[in-house]
Z-matrix of the N, CA and C atoms (Angstrom, degrees):
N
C 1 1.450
C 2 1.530 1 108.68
N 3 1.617 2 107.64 1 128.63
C 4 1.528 3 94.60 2 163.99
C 5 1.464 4 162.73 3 -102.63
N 6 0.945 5 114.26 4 111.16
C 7 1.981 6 131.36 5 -155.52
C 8 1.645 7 100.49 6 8.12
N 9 1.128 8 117.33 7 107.85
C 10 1.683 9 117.40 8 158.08
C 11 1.800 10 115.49 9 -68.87
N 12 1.717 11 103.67 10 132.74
C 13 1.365 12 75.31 11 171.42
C 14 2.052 13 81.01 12 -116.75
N 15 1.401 14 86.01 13 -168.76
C 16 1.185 15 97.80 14 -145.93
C 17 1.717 16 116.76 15 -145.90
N 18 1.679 17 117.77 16 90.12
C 19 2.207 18 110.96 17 -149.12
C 20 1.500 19 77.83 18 -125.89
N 21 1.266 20 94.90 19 155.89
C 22 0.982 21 115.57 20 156.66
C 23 1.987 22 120.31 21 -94.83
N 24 1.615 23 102.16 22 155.08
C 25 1.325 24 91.69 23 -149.81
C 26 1.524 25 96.41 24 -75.14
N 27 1.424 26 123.63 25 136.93
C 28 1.587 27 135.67 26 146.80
C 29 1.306 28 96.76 27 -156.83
N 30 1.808 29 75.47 28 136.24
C 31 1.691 30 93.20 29 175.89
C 32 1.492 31 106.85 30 115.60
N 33 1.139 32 126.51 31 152.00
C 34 1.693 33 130.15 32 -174.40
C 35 1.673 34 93.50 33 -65.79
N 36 1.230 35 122.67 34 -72.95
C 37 1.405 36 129.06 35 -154.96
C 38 1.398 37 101.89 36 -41.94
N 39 1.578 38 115.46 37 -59.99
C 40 1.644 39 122.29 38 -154.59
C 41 1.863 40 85.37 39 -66.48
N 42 1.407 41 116.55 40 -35.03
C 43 1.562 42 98.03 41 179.15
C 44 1.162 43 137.81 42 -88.11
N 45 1.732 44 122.51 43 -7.65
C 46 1.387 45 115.93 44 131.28
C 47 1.260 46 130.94 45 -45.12
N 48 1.598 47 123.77 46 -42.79
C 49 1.130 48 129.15 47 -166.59
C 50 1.872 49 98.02 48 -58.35
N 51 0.800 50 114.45 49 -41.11
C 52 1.787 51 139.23 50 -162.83
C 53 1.372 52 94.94 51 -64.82
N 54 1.320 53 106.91 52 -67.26
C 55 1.548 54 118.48 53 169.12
C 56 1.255 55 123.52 54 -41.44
N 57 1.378 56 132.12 55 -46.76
C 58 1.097 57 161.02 56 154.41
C 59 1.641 58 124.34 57 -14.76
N 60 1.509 59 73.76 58 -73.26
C 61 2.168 60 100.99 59 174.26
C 62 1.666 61 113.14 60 -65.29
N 63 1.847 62 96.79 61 -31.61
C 64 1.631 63 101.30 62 -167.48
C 65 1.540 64 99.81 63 -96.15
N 66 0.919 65 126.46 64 -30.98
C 67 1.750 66 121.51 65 172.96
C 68 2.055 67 104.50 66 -58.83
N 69 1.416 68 92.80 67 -58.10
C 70 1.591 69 82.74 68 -177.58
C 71 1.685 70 115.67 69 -54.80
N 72 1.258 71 132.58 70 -44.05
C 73 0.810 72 115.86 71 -160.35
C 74 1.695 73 122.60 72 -105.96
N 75 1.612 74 107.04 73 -8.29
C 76 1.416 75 105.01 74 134.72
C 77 1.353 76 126.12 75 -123.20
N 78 0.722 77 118.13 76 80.87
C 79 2.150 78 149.82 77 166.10
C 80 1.662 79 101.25 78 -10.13
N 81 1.378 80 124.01 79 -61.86
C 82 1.245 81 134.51 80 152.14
C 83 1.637 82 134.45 81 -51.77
N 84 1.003 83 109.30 82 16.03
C 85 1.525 84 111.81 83 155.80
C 86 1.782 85 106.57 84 176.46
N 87 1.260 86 93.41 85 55.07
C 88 1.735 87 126.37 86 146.10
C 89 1.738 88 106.91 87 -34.51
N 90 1.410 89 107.10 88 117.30
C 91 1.430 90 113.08 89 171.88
C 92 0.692 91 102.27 90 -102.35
N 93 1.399 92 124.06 91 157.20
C 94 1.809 93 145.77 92 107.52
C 95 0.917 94 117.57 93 -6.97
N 96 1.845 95 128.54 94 139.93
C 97 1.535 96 116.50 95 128.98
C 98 1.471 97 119.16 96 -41.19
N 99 1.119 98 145.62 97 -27.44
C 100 1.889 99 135.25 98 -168.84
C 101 1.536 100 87.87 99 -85.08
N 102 1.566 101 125.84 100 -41.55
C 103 1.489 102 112.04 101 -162.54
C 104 1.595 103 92.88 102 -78.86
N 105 1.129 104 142.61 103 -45.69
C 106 1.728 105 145.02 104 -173.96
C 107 1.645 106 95.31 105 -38.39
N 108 1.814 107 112.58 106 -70.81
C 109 1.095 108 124.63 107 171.07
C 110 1.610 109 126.71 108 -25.48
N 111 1.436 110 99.07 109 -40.33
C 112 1.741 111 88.87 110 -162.62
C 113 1.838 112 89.83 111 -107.94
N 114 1.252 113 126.16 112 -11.44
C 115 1.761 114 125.20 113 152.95
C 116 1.088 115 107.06 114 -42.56
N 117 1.581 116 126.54 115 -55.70
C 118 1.451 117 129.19 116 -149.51
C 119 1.408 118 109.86 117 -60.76
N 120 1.685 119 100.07 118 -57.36
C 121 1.462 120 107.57 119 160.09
C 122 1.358 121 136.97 120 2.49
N 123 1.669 122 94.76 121 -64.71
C 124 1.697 123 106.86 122 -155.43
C 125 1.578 124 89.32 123 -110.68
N 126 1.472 125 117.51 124 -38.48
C 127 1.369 126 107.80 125 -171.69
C 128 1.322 127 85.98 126 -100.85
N 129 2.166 128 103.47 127 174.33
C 130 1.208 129 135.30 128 -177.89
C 131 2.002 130 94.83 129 -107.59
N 132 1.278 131 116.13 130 104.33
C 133 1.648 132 139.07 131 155.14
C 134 1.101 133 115.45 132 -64.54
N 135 1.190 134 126.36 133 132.45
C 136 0.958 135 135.04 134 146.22
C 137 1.929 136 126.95 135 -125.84
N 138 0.846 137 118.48 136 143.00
C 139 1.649 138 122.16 137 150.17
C 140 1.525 139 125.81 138 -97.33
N 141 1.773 140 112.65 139 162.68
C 142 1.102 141 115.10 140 165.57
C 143 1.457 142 111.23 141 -152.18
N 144 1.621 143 92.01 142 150.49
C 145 1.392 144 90.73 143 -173.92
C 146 2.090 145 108.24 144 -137.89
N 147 1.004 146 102.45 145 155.80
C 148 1.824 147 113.15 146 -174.59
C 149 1.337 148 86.68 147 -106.75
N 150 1.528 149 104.20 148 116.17
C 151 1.954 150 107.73 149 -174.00
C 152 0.900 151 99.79 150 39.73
N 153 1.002 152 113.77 151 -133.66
C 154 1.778 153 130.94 152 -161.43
C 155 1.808 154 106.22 153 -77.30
N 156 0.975 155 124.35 154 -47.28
C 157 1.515 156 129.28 155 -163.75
C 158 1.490 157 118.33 156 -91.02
N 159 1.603 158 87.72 157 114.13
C 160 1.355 159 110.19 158 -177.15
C 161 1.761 160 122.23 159 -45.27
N 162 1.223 161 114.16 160 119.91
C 163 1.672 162 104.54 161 -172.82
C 164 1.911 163 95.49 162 -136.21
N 165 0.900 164 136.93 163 -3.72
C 166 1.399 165 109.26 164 155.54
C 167 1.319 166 113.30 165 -156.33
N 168 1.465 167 142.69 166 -148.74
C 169 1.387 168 165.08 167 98.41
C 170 0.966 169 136.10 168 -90.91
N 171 1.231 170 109.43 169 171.91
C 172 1.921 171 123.81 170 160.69
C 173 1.119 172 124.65 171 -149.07
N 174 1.360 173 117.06 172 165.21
C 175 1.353 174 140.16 173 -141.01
C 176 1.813 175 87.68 174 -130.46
N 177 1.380 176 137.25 175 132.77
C 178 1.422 177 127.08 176 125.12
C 179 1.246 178 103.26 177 -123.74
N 180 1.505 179 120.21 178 136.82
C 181 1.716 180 120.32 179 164.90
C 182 1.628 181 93.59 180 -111.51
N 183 1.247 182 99.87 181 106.94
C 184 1.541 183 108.57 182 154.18
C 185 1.469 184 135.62 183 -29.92
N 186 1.037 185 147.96 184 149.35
C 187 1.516 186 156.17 185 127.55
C 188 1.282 187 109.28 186 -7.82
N 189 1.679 188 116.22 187 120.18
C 190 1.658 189 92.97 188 174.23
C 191 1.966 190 99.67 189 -122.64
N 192 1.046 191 97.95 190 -156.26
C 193 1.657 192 97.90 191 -170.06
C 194 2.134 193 113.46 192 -69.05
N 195 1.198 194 84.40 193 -20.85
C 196 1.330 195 87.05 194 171.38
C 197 1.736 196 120.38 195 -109.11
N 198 0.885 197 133.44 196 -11.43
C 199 1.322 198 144.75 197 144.76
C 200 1.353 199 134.44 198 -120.17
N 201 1.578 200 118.83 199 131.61
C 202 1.205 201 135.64 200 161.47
C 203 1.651 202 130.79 201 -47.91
N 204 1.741 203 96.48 202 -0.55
C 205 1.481 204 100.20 203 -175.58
C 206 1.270 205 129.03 204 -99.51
N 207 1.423 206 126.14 205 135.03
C 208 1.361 207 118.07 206 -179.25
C 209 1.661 208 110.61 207 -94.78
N 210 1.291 209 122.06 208 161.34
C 211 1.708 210 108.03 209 175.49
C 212 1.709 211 83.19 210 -127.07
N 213 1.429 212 132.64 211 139.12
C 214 1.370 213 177.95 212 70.98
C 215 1.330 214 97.72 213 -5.48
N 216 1.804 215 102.20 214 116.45
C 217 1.686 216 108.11 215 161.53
C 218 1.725 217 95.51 216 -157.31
N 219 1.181 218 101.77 217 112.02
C 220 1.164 219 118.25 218 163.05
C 221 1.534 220 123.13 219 -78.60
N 222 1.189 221 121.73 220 146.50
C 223 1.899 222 114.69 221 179.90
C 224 1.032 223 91.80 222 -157.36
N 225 1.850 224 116.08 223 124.75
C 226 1.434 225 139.48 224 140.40
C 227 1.544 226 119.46 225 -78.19
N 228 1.053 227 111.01 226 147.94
C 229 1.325 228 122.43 227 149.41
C 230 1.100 229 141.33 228 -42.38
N 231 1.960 230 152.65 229 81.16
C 232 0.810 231 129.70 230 -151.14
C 233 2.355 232 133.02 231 -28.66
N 234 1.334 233 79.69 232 -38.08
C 235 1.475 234 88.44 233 -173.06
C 236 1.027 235 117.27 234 -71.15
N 237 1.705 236 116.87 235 -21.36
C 238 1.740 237 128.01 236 -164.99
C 239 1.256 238 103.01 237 -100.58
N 240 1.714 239 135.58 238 0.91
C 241 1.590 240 137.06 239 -162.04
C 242 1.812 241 96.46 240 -69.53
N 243 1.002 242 93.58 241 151.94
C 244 2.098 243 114.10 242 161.12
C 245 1.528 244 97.01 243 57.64
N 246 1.391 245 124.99 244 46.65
C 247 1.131 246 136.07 245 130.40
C 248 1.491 247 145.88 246 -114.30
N 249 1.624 248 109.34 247 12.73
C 250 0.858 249 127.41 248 137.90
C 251 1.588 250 85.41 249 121.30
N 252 1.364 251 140.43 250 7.05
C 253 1.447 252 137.26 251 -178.74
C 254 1.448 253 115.94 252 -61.53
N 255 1.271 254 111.61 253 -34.18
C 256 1.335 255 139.62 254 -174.70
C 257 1.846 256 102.64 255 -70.33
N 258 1.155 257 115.26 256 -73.83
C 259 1.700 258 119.76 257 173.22
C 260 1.730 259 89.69 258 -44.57
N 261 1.210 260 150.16 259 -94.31
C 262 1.068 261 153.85 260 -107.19
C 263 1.907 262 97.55 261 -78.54
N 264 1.292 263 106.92 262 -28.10
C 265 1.886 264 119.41 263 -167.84
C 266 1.795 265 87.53 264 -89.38
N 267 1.296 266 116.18 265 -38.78
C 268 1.701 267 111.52 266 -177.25
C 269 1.328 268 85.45 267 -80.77
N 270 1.258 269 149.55 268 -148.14
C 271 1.383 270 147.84 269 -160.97
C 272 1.576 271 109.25 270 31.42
N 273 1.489 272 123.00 271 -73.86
C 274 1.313 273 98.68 272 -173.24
C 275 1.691 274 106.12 273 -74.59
N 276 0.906 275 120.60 274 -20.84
C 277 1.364 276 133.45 275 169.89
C 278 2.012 277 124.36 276 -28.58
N 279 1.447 278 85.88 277 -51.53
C 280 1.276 279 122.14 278 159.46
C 281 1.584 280 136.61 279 -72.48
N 282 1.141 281 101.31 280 -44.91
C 283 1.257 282 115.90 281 -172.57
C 284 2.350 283 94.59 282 -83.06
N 285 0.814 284 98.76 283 -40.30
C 286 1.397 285 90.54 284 158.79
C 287 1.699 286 141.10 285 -72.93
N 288 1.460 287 100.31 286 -14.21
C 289 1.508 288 118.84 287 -178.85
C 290 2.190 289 84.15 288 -84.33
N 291 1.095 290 123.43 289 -48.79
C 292 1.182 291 130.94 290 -152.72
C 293 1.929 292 91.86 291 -73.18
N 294 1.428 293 107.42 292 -47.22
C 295 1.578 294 99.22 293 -175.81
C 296 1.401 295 101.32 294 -82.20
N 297 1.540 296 138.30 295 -3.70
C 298 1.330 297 116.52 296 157.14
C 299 1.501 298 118.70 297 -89.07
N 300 1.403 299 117.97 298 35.01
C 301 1.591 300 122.54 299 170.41
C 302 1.794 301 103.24 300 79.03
N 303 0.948 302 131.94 301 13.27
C 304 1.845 303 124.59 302 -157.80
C 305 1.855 304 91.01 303 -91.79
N 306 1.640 305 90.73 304 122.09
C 307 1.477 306 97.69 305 -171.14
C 308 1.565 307 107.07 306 -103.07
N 309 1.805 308 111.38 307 7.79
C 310 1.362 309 119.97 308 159.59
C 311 1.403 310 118.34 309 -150.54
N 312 1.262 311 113.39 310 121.55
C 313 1.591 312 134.62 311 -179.28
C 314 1.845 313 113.68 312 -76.27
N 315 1.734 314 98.11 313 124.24
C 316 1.347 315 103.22 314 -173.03
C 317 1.223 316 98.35 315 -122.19
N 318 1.718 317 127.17 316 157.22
C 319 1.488 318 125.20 317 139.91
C 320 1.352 319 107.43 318 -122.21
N 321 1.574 320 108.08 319 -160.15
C 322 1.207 321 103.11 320 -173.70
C 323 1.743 322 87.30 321 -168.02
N 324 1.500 323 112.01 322 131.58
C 325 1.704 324 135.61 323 -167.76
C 326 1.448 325 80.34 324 -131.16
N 327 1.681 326 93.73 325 143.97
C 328 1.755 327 134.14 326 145.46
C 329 1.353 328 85.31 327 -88.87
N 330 1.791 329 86.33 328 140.18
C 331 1.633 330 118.46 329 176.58
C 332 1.602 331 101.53 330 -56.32
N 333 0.834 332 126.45 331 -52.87
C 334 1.606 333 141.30 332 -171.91
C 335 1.069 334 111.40 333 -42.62
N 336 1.948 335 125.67 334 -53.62
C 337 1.175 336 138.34 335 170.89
C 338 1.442 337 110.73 336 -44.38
N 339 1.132 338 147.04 337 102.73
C 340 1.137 339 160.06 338 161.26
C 341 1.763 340 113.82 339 -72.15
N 342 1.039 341 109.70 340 -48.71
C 343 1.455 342 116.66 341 177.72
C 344 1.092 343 113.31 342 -79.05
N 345 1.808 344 118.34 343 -47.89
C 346 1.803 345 118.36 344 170.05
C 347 1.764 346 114.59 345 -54.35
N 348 1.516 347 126.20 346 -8.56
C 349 1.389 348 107.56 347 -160.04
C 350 1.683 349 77.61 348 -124.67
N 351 1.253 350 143.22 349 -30.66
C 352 1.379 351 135.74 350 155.33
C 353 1.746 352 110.70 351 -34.22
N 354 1.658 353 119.73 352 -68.34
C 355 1.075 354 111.12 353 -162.63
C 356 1.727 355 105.90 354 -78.36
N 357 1.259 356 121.82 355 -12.41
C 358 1.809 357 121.27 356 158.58
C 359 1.295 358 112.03 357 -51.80
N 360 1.659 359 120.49 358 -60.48
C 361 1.120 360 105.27 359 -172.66
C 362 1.733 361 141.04 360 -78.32
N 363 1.800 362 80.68 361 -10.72
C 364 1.817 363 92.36 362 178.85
C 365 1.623 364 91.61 363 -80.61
N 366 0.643 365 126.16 364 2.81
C 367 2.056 366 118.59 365 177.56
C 368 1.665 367 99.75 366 -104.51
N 369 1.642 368 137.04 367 -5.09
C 370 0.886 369 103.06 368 169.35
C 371 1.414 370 103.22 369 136.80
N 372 1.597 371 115.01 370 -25.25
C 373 1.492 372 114.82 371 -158.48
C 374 2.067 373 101.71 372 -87.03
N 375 1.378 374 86.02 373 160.64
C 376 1.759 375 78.74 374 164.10
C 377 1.111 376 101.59 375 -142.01
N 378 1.329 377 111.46 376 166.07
C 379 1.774 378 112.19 377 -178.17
C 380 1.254 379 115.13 378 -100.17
N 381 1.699 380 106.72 379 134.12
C 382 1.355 381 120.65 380 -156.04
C 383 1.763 382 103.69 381 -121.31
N 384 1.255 383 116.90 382 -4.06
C 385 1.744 384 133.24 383 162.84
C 386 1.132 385 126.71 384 -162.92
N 387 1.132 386 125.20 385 171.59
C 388 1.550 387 135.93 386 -179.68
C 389 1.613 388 103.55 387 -135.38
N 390 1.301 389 123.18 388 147.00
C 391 1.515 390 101.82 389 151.54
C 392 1.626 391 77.71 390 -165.43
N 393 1.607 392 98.11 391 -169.32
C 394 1.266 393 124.35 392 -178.88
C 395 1.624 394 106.16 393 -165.69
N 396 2.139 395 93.76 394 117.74
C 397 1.222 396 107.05 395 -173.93
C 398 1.171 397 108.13 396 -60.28
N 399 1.459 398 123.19 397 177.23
C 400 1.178 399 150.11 398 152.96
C 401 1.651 400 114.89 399 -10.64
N 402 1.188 401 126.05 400 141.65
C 403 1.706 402 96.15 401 169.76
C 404 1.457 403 141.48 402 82.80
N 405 1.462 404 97.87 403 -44.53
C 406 1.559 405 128.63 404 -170.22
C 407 1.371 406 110.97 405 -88.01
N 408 1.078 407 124.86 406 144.93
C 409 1.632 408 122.78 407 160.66
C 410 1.735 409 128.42 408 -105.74
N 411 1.764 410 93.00 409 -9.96
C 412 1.275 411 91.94 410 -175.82
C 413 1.694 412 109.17 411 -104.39
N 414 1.376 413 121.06 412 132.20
C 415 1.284 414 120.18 413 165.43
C 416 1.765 415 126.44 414 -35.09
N 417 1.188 416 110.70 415 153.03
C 418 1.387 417 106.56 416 169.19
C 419 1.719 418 92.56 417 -125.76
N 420 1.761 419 111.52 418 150.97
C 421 1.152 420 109.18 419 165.45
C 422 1.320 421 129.10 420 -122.91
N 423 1.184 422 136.86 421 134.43
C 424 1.379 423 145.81 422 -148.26
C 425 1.134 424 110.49 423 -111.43
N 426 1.501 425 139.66 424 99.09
C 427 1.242 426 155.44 425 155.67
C 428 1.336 427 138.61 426 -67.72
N 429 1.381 428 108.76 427 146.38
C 430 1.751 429 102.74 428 169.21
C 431 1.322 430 108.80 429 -129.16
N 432 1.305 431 105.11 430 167.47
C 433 1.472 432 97.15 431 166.42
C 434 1.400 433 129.74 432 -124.40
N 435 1.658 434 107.80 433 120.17
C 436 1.260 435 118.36 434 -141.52
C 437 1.524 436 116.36 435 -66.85
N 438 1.409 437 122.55 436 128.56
C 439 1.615 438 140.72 437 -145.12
C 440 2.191 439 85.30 438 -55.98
N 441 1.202 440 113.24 439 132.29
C 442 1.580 441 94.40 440 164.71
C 443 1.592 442 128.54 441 -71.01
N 444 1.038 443 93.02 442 153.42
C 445 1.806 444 115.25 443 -178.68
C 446 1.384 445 104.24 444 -67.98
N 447 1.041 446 106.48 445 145.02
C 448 1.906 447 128.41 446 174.56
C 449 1.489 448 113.35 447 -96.88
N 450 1.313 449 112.24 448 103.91
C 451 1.617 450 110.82 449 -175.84
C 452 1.597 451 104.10 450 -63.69
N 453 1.268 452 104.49 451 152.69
C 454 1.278 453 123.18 452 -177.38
C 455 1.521 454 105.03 453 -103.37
N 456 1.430 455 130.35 454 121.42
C 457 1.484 456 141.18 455 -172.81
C 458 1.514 457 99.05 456 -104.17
């Protein structure tokens, strides 16, 4: 497998790149540079890239004063999937929802994504809504990830 690296977005380039990963892979709510810009803000961006070539993003939305929840969204590249880019962007993905205090883990899949709502649920998540904005025809699906089980001795 080859070495992911892994920035957070600053800077125009790393936030096209961001833009980039998140337009392709949800088609239906295609940003802007001004909308990337004012995400960055509130959320924590990231990119990643194999050497040089860009193969995914991420998404963390923090905990805010009225909820304990973080939402986790990882995005590969169609071409770069089931090489493990995807685990490596959820992991730190996570591990940052966990050091901002979030005492419940969310994502969030387009119906379409077949592979993005496969690798949610083999990690744990279950789906807790469906809808479809305004406009849109395709569902989005809303996940959690389900609290772990206590083995019984």
């Amino acid at each position: 497998m080859t070495d992911l690296r892994i920035e957070q977005v600053k800077g125009d380039a790393a936030l096209e790149d961001w833009r980039h990963v998140h337009n392709v892979i949800v088609p239906p709510a295609a940003m802007s540079p001004d909308e990337v810009r004012e995400r960055a803000v509130r959320h924590h961006l990231e990119v990643a890239y194999a050497g040089d070539e860009l193969v995914g993003c991420s998404t963390v939305r923090p905990p805010t004063d009225e909820s304990s929840t973080a939402t986790v969204i990882a995005r590969v590249l169609p071409a770069h999937r089931n090489q493990g880019f995807g685990a490596q962007l959820w992991e730190r993905g996570l591990d940052r929802a966990r050091a901002l205090d979030a005492e419940v883990i969310e994502t969030v899949v387009l119906a379409t994504n077949v592979e993005g709502l496969r690798f949610a649920l083999t990690r744990g998540f279950v789906e807790i809504e469906r809808y479809v904005l305004p406009g849109d025809t395709v569902p989005y699906i809303d996940l959690r990830l389900a609290p772990a089980r206590k083995v019984r001795r």
